[in-house]
C-alpha positions as CSV (number, residue, x, y, z in Angstrom):
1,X,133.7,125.7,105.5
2,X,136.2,122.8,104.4
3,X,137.9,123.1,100.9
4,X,139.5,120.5,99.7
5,X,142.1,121.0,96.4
6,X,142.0,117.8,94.0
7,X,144.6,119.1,91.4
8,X,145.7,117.6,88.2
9,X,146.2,117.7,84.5
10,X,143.3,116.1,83.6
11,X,144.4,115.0,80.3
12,X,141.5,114.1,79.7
13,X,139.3,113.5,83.2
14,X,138.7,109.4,83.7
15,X,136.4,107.4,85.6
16,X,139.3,107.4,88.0
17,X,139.6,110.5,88.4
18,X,135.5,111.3,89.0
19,X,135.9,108.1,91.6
20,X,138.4,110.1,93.7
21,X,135.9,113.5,93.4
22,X,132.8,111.5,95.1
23,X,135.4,110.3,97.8
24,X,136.3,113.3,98.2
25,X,132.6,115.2,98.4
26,X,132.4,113.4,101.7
27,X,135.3,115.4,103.1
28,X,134.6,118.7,102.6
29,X,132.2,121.1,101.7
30,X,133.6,122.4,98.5
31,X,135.8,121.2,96.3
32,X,138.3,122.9,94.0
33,X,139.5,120.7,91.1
34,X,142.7,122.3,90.0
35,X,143.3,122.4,86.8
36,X,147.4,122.4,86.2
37,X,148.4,124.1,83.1
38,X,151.5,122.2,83.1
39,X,152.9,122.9,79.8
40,X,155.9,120.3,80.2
41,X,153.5,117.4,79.7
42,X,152.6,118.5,76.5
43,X,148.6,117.7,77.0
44,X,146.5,116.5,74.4
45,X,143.5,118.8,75.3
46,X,144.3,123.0,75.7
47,X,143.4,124.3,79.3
48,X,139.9,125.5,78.1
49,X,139.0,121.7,76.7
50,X,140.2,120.0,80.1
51,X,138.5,122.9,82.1
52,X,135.0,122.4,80.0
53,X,135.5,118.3,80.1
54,X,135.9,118.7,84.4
55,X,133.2,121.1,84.7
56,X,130.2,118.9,82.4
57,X,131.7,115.4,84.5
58,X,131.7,117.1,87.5
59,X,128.1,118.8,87.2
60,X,126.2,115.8,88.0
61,X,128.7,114.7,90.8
62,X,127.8,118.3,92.5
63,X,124.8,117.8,92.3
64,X,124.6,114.5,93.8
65,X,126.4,115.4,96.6
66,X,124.9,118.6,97.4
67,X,128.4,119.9,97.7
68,X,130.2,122.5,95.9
69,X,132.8,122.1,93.1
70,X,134.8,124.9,91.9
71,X,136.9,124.3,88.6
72,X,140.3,126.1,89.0
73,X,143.2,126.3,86.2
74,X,146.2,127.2,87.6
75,X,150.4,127.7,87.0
76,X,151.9,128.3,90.4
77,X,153.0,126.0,93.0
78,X,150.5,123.2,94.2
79,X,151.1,124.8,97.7
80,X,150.5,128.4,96.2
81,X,147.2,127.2,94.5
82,X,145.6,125.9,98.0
83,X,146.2,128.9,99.8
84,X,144.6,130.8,96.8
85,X,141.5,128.9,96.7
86,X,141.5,128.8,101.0
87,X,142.0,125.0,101.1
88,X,143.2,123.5,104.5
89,X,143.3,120.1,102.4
90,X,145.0,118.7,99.2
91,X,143.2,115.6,97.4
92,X,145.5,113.4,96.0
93,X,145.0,110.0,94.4
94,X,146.9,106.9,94.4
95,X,147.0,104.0,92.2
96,X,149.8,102.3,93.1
97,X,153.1,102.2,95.2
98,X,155.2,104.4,93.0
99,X,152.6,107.1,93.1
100,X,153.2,107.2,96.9
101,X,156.8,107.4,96.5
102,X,156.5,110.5,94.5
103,X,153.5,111.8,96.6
104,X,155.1,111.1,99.7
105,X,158.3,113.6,98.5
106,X,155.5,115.8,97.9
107,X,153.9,116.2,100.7
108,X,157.4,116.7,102.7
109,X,157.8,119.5,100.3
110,X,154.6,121.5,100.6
111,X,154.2,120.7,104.6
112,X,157.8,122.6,104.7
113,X,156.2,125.2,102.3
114,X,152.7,125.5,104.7
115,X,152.4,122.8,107.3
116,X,149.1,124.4,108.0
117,X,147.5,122.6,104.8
118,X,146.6,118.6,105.2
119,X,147.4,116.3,101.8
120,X,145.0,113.1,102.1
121,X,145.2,110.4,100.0
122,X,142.4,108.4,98.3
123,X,142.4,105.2,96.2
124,X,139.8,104.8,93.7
125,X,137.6,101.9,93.7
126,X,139.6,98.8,92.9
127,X,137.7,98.6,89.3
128,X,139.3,102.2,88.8
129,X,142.7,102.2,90.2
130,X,144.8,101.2,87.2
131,X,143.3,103.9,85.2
132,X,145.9,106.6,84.1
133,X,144.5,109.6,81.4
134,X,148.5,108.4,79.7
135,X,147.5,105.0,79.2
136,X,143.7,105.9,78.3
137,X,145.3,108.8,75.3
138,X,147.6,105.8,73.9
139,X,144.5,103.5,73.6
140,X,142.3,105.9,71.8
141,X,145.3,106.9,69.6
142,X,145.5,103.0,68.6
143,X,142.2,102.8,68.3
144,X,141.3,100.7,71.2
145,X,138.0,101.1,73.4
146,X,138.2,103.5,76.5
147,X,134.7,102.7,77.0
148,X,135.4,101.2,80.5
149,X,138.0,104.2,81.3
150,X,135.9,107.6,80.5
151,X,132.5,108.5,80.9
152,X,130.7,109.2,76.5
153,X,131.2,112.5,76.5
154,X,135.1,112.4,76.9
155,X,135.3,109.3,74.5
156,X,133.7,111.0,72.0
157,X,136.5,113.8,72.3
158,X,139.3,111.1,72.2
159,X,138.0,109.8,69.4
160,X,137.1,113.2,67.6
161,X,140.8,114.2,68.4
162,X,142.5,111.9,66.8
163,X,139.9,111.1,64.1
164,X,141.0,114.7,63.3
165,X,145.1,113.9,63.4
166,X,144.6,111.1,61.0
167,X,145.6,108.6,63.4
């Protein structure tokens, strides 16, 4: 069986990121979205929200696909996280040129940690490759419309979160 890791913050999930999932379902047979607790980024949304708001978007995606996707939280080291989970492949996406310069340090990290587990890099349609859950959090805290960035379900959390700040 191929697994395939696709880990993040998802702070909160985007149409970007559920672009790179459906790439992704065509590479493996089950995919574990990793959930990064990552408490130096200071996310909007605690671990359980982000895990719940990945696991309802990524229902119907499974589905789909006929595939499998596992949702994983997790603290250790990306590398640490894919042999847990039995991946031979880390999902990565990449919007731009400076992601790849940080991916690419990355990947010469983990391949010296275990050069046993592939990275692979997808870009997200062209309608979905400037989308970045930082930029879509700033818009819904100024009110603007992240109808084009997140699917109803995680707008309506946006906009219930900081409805509920006073913002």
């Amino acid at each position: 069986m191929r697994i395939g890791l696709y880990p993040g913050t998802f702070d909160p999930i985007t149409l970007g990121h559920t672009d790179i999932i459906q790439r992704a379902m065509a590479l493996v047979d089950r995919l574990v979205i990793g959930v990064a607790i990552n408490r130096d980024k200071g996310p909007l949304f605690s671990l359980e929200e982000r895990v719940a708001m990945v696991e309802t978007e990524c229902a119907p995606i499974a589905a789909a696909a006929g595939c499998e996707i596992v949702v994983h939280p997790f603290e250790n080291l990306l590398i640490d996280c894919a042999r847990d989970v039995g991946a031979g492949v880390i999902i990565r996406g990449l919007r731009a040129v400076a992601d790849f310069e940080y991916e690419f340090q990355m990947v010469g990290m983990n391949r010296a940690m275990d050069a046993s587990i592939e990275t692979v890099f997808l870009m997200a349609d062209a309608r979905r490759q400037a989308i970045a859950s930082k930029l879509v959090k700033e818009i819904a805290r100024l009110g603007g419309d992240v109808t084009r960035f997140v699917t109803p379900a995680v707008k309506q959390a946006l906009c219930a979160r900081f409805a509920g700040a006073g913002l």
